[in-house]
N, C-alpha and C positions, 0 to 999 in steps of 0.2 A: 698625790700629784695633781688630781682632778682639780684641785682648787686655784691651781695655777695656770690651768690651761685656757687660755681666753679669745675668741672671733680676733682673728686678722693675728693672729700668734705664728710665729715659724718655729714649724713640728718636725721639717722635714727628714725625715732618714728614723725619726726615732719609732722603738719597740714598745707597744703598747699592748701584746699579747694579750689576749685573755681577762684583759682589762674592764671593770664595771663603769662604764662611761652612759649610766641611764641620763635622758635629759642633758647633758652638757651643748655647749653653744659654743662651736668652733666654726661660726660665720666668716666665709675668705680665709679662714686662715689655711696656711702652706703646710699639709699633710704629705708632698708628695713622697714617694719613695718610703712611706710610713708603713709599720707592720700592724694590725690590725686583725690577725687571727685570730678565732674566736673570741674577740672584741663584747661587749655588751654595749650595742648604741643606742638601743631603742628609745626613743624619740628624741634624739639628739639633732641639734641641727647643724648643719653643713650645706646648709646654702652658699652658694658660690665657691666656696672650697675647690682646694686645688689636691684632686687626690690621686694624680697620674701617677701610674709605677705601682702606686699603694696596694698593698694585701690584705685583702678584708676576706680573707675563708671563712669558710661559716660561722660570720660575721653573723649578730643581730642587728638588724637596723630598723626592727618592727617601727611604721610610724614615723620615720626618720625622716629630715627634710634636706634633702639634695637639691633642692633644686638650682638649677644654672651652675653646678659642678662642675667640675672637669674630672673625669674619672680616664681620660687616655691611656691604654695599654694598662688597667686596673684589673685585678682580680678579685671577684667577689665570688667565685666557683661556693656555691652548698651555702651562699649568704641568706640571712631571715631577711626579706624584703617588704615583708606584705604591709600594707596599706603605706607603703612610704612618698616622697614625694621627691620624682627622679622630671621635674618637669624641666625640658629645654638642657638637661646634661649634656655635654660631650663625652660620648664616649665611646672612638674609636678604637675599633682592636680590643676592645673593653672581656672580659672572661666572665659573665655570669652563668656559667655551665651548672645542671641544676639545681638553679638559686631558687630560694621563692617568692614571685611577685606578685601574687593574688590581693586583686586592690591598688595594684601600683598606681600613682598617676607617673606618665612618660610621655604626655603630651609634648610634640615638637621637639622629645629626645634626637639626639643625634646619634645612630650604634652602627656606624658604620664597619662593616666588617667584623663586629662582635661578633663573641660565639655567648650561644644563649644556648645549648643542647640539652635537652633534660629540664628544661626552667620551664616550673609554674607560674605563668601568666592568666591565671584566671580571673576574669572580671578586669583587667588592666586594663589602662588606658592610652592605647598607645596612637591616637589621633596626629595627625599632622607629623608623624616620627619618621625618622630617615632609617629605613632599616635596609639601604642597600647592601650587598653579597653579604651578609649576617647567615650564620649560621644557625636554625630553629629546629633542628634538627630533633624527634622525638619531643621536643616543645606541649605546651599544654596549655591552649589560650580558650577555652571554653566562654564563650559571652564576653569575649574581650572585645574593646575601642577600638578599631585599625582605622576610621576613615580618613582616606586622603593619605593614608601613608606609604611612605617608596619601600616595599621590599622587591624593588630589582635585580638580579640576578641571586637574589637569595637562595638558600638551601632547606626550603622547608617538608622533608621528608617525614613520612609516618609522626608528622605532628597533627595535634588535633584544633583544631577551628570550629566545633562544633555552635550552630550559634551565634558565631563572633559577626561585627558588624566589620565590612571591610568596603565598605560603598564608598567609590571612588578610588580605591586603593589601584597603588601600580605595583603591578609584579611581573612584568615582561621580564621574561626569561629566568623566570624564577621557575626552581625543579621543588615538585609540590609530590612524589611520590609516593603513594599508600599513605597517604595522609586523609582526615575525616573533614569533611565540612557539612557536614548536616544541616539545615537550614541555619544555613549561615546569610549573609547578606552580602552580594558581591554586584550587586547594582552599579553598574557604569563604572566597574571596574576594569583597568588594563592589564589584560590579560594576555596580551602578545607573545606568541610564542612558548610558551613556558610547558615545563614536561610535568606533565600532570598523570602519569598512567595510576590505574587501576583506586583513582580518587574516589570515595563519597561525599558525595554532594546529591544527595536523597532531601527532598523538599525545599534545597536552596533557590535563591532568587539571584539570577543573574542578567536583569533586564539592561538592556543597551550597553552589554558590556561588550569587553572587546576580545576577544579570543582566537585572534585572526594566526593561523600557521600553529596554532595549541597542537601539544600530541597530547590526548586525552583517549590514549588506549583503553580498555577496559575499565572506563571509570564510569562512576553508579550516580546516575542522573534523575534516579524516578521521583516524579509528582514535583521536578525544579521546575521553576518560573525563569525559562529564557526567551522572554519575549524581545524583541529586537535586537538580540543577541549577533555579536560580529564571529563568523564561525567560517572563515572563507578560508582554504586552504587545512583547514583542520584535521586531525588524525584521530577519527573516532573509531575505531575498527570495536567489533567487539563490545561497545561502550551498551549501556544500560539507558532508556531513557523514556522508559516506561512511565504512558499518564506527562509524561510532563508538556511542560506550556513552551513552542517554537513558533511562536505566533508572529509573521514578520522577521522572521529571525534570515541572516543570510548564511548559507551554507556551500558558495558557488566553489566549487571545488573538492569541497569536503570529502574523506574518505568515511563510510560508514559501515565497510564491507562487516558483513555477520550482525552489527546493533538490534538490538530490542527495542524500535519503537511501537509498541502494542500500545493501542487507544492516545498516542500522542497528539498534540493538535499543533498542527502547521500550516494553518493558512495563515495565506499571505506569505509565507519563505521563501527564499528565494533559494534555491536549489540546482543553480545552471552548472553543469557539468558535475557536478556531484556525484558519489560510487558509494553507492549503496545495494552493491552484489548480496543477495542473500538475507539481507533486510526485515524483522520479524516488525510490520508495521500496522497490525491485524486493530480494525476499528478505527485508524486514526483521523485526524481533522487536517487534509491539506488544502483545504478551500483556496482556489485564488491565488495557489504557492507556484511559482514558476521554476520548473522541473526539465529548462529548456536542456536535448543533451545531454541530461544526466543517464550516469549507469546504473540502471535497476533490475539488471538479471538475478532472475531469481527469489526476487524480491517478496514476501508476504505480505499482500496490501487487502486482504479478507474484510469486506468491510467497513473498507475506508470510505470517508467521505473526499473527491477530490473535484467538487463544484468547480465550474470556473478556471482547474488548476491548465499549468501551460505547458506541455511535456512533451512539446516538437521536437523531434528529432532525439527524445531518447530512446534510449535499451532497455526494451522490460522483456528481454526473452527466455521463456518457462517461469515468469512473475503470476502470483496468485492475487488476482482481480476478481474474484467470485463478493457476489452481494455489494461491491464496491459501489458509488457514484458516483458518476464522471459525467455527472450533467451539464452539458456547455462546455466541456472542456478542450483544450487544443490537443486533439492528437498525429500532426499532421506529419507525417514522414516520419511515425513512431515503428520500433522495430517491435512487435509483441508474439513474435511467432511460439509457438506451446504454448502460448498463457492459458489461462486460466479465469475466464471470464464468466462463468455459470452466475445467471441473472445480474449480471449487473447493468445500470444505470446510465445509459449513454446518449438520454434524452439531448438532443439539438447539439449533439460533437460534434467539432471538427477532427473527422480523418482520414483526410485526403492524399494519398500517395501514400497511406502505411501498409505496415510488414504484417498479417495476422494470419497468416500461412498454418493451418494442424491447431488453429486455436478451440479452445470447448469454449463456445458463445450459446449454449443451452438457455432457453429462456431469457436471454438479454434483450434491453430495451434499449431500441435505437429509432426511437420515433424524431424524424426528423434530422436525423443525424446526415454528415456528411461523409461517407465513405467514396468516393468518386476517386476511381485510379488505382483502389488498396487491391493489397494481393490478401485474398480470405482461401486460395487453394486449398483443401482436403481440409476446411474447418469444420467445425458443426455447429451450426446455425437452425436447429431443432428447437420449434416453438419460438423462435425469436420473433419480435415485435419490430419491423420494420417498415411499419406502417409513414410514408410519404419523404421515406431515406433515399437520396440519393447515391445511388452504386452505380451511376453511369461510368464507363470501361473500370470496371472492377474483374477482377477474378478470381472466381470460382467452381474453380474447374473442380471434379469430384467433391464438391464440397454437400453439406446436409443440412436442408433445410424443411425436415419435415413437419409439417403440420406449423410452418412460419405463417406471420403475416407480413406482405409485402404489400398491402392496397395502396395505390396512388405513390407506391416508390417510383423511383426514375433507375431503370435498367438501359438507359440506351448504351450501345455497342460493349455492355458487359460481356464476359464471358464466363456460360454455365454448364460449358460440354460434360456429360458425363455426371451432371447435379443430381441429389434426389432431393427433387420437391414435393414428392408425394406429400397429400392432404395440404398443401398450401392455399393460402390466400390472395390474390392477386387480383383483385377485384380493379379495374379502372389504371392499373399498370402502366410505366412506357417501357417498351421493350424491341423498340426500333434498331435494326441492325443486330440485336443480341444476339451471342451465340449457343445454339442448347443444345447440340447435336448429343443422340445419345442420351438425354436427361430422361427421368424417370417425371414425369407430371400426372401418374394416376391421380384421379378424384381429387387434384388442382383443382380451383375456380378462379380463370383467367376470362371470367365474365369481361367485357366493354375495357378489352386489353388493348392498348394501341402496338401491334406489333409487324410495322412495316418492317423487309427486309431481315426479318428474324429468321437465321436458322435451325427448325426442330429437326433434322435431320435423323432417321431411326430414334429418335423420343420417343416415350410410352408416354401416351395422355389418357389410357383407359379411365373412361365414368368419370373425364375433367370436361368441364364446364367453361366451352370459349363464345357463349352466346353474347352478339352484341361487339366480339370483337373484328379490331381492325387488321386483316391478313396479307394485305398489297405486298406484292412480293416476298410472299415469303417461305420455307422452305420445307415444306412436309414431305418429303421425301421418304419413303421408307419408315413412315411412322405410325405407331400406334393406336389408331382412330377407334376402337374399339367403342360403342356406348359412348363416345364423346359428341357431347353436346355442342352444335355448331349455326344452333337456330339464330337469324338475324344480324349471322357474320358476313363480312366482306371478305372474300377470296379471290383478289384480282390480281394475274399474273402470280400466281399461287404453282408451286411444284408438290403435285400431290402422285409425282412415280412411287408405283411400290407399295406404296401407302396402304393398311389394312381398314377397311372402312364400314364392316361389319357393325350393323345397326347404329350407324352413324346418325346424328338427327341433324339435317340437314332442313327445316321446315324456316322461310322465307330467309331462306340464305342468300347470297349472291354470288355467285361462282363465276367471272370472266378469266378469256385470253389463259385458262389456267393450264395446265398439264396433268393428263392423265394416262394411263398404262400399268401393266402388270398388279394392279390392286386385289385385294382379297376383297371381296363385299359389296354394297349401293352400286352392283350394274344396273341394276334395272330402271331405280330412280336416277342415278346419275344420265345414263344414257337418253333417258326420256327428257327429262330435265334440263340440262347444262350442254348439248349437245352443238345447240345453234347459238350460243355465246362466246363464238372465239375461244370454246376450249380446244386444246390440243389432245386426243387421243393417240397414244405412240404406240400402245400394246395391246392386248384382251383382260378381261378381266375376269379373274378365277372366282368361279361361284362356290366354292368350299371352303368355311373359314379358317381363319389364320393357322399355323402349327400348332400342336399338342403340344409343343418340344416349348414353346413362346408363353403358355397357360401355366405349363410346370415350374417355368422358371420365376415366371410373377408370383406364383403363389409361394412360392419359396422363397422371393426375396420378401413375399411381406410377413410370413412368416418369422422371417430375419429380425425383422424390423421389431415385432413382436417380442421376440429374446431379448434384443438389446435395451428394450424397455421394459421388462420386469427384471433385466438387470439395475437399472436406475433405479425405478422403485424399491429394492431391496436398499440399495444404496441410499436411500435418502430416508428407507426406516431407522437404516442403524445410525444415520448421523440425530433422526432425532432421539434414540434411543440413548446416545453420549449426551448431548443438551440436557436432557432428563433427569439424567444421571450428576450432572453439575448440578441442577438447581437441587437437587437434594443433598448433595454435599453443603451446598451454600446456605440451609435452613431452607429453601424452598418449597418446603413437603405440598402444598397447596398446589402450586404454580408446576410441579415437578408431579403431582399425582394427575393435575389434567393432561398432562403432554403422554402420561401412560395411558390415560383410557382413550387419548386420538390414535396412539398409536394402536392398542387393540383390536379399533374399528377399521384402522387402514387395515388391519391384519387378514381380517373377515374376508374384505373388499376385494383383495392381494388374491385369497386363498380363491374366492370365487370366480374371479377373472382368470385366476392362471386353472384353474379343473376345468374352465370351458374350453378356453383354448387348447389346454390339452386333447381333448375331447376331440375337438375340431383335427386337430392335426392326425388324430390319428383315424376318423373317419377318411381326412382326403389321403392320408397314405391308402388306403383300400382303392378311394376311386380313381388313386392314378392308372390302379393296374387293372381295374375294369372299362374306363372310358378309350373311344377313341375316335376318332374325325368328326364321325358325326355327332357327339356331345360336348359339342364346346358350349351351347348357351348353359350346361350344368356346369361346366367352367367357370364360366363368366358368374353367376350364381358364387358358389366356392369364394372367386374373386372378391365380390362383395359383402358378406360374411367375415371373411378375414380384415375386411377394409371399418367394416363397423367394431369388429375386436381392437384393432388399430385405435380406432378414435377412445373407444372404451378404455384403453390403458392408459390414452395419453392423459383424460378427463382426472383420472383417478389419479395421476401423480399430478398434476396442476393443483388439485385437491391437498397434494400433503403437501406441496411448493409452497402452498397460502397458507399452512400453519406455521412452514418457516418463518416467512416473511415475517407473520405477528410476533414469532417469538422473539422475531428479532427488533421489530420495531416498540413492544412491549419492554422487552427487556435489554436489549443490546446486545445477544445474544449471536452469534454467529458458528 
């Protein structure tokens, strides 16, 4: 009957079963409602053909040409399709349920509401095609054509897109679940809304698309290209987005509570109000990302670079900001209390009115930074770099700032009650109005400190260095004068009650209008001296110096101080002893056998610093219980001994702090 069958012929209704129809030409003609089961079409043509109703089951139509067909409410389920030519069909409601179309052309097909489930589309071409609410369910489009095509509210689940080029494609609200897209191409695609959980998209490029209200739970993003990516309202919980590019990308609202962004790069993002609770973002690149708002408790930012970035007014509390950069960045009315800032990078910040309340700011740099207002209470600010920072009414009440440098910062009406500054820096200081009652400033150098109106009230400033400074009313009351260095100071209208002033060096000082009474020490100089200058004497002065009880307790807290710093140094052998440990898993052996012979020698270092000071402590447990009143200057001795142990441990973990750094600036390393 083949011979009779001819373009523009009415087929309609008839059974052609199983029929060998290679090559025939039935252009236009009216197939509709025709049977067509396991059919032989291959390369038959059927352009324009009207094949609605028609049953083509696993039909061959290898090479076949459809094109501008009407295939409406057609079944072609298990049909041979490949390399055929379905360009501009109609075919809604269409059943190609796993057909195969690898090779297809379906350029500017029309499939609306098809079901395609199970169908081979590899390599297809399905450009400019209307695949609104279609079914692709378990689908297979490997390196296929989608640009510019509508899969709107589609169903594309556990189908695979690996590859496939979808730029400019729309698929808002399209459910994409457990589905792959592997470096696929979804460039300036519209991606509104659509339920994407637990996707890959591992190496895809998804530049200036649109993703706006996406739930993209647990979906695997690593090494994807999102650079101006719309991701505002988005639901990344969990998501993966390891290495990849969010360069410019907007994410204001986004949720990213638990995400792996480890070494991602997001400068320039915008990130305002965003929730990224928990956050694994260890190395990443936020340069210049605005962070205004957003919720970052918790957060792992180890590392990060975050120049420039603008994070007023967000939540980073118990966030890991160690080795981080935050040079210039805004951190104004930031909440960071716990964090976790050891060395990092706060060169010229703004953060003025923030929360860093219990934060570990160990070796951080904030040269030039603005901290003016922030709450830094019981932080530890040991060895930090605060060299010409403003902290004017700051507080830091109980807070540690041992062996800091603060030259030429601005302290005015901070509050330091209760601080340990011991071995600080303060060279050229303002510290007008400031409050330190009760601070520890042993062996401090508050050399040509401007500090009118400062309260040190009961302060320990023993063997501290305030030569050259400015003291106009200010409040020594009850404070620790010991050995402190006060040559070519200004003391005018000074409250020096109480005050223990034993071997004070007082040589071309100026003492007026000051107050004096019940002092331990400098009667003889002060009374000869200072007498006819409008000072105030209120009481007598005791020629026995200060308590036994006052010597015990210093040398114990520096002893203190000693502990908690060969605790750090153990600390920071074993983190490089983990480093170590990576680079020689990674082939490193080289790079990984030098970081074992530093560690060796810090080992030595370690051993021989901690056998002195043990040494040490346990001579002055002997001489607590031989001295008494009249050997305080063996005291004071004792004191400084202990104070040069002090410097000694700090030197030596500074020492392995700079092999971090290299390692990390060598290698990326954190």
């Amino acid at each position: 009957m083949e011979e009779n069958l001819q373009p523009y012929g009415d087929y309609s209704g008839q059974n052609f079963e199983g029929r060998i129809l290679i090559n025939i030409n039935l252009n236009h003609a009216n197939l509709s409602n025709t049977n067509f089961n396991g059919a032989n079409l291959t390369n038959a043509n059927l352009s324009g053909a009207n094949l609605s109703g028609a049953t083509l089951r696993g039909a061959s139509l290898i090479d076949a040409n459809l094109s501008g067909a009407i295939l409406t409410n057609t079944i072609l389920r298990r049909a041979n399709l490949k390399n055929a030519n379905l360009r501009e069909v109609q075919a809604t409601n269409t059943n190609f349920g796993s057909s195969k179309l690898s090779n297809a052309c379906l350029v500017k097909a029309s499939l609306i509401k098809s079901q395609i489930r199970g169908a081979d589309l590899t390599s297809a071409d399905l450009g400019q095609a209307n695949l609104r609410e279609v079914d692709l369910t378990g689908a297979r489009l490997v390196e296929a054509q989608l640009c510019n095509c509508d899969l709107s509210l589609a169903t594309i689940n556990r189908a695979n897109f690996k590859q496939a080029n979808l730029e400019g494609a729309v698929l808002k609200e399209a459910i994409l679940n457990n589905s792959t897209m592997d470096r696929a191409n979804l460039n300036q695609a519209d991606l509104r809304e659509i339920e994407a959980r637990c996707v890959r998209l591992t190496n895809a490029t998804l530049c200036n698309a649109n993703l706006h209200k996406a739930k993209l739970r647990r979906s695997n993003f690593t090494g994807a290209n999102l650079e101006g990516v719309n991701l505002q309202e988005a639901q990344l919980h969990e998501a993966k987005l390891k290495e990849a590019n969010l360069q410019a990308a907007n994410l204001s609202g986004a949720t990213l509570t638990g995400a792996n962004l480890h070494n991602v790069r997001m400068n320039h993002a915008i990130l305002r109000n965003a929730q990224l609770h928990g956050v694994f973002l260890r190395c990443g690149d936020l340069s210049d990302a605005i962070l205004t708002e957003a919720k970052l408790d918790r957060i792992q930012l180890r590392g990060a670079k975050l120049c420039n970035a603008n994070l007023a007014k967000a939540r980073l509390k118990n966030a890991d900001l160690s080795f981080a950069d935050l040079s210039y960045a805004n951190l104004n009315e930031v909440e960071l209390e716990g964090a976790n800032l050891y060395r990092a990078v706060l060169i010229k910040a703004q953060i003025s009115n923030a929360h860093l309340s219990r934060c570990n700011l160990i070796s951080a740099n904030f040269n030039e930074a603005d901290l003016s207002n922030s709450d830094l209470n019981h932080s530890d600010l040991s060895r930090a770099n605060l060299t010409k920072t403003d902290l004017s009414a700051a507080k830091l009440i109980g807070a540690k700032l041992i062996a800091s440098v603060l030259a030429d910062s601005n302290l005015r009406n901070a509050n330091l009650s209760r601080t340990n500054l011991s071995d600080a820096y303060l060279v050229s200081a303002e510290l007008g109005d400031c409050e330190l009652r009760r601070s520890n400033l042993s062996n401090a150098n508050l050399s040509d400190t401007m500090m009118y109106g400062a309260d040190l009230a009961g302060s320990n400033l023993l063997n501290a260095d305030l030569s050259n400074s400015q003291l106009e009313e200010t409040h020594l009351n009850r404070a620790y004068l010991v050995n402190t260095n006060l040559s070519n100071a200004r003391l005018i209208n000074t409250d020096l009650q109480g005050a223990d002033l034993t071997r004070i060096n007082l040589s071309d000082t100026k003492i007026e209008r000051s107050k004096f009474g019940g002092n331990q020490g400098g009667k003889n100089e002060i009374l000869e001296r200072f007498k006819n200058n409008g000072n105030i004497f209120t009481g007598s002065f005791v020629e026995s110096c200060f308590l036994l009880e006052e010597f015990k307790s210093d040398i114990k807290d520096r002893f203190s101080v000693i502990g908690e710093l060969f605790d750090e140094f153990e600390n920071v052998i074993d983190f490089l002893n983990a480093e170590a440990d990576s680079l020689e898993q990674l082939g490193r052996i080289d790079r990984s056998n030098w970081v074992f012979d530093r560690i060796a020698e810090y080992k030595i270092i370690f051993a021989n610093s901690r056998r002195k000071v043990d040494y040490n402590i346990q001579v002055e447990a002997g001489i607590f219980l031989d001295l008494g009143e009249d050997d305080t200057e063996d005291f004071a001795e004792i004191l400084n001994e202990v104070s040069v142990a002090v410097k000694t441990v700090v030197t030596n973990i500074k020492m392995v702090e700079n092999c971090q750094q290299q390692l990390y600036e060598e290698n990326g390393i954190i």
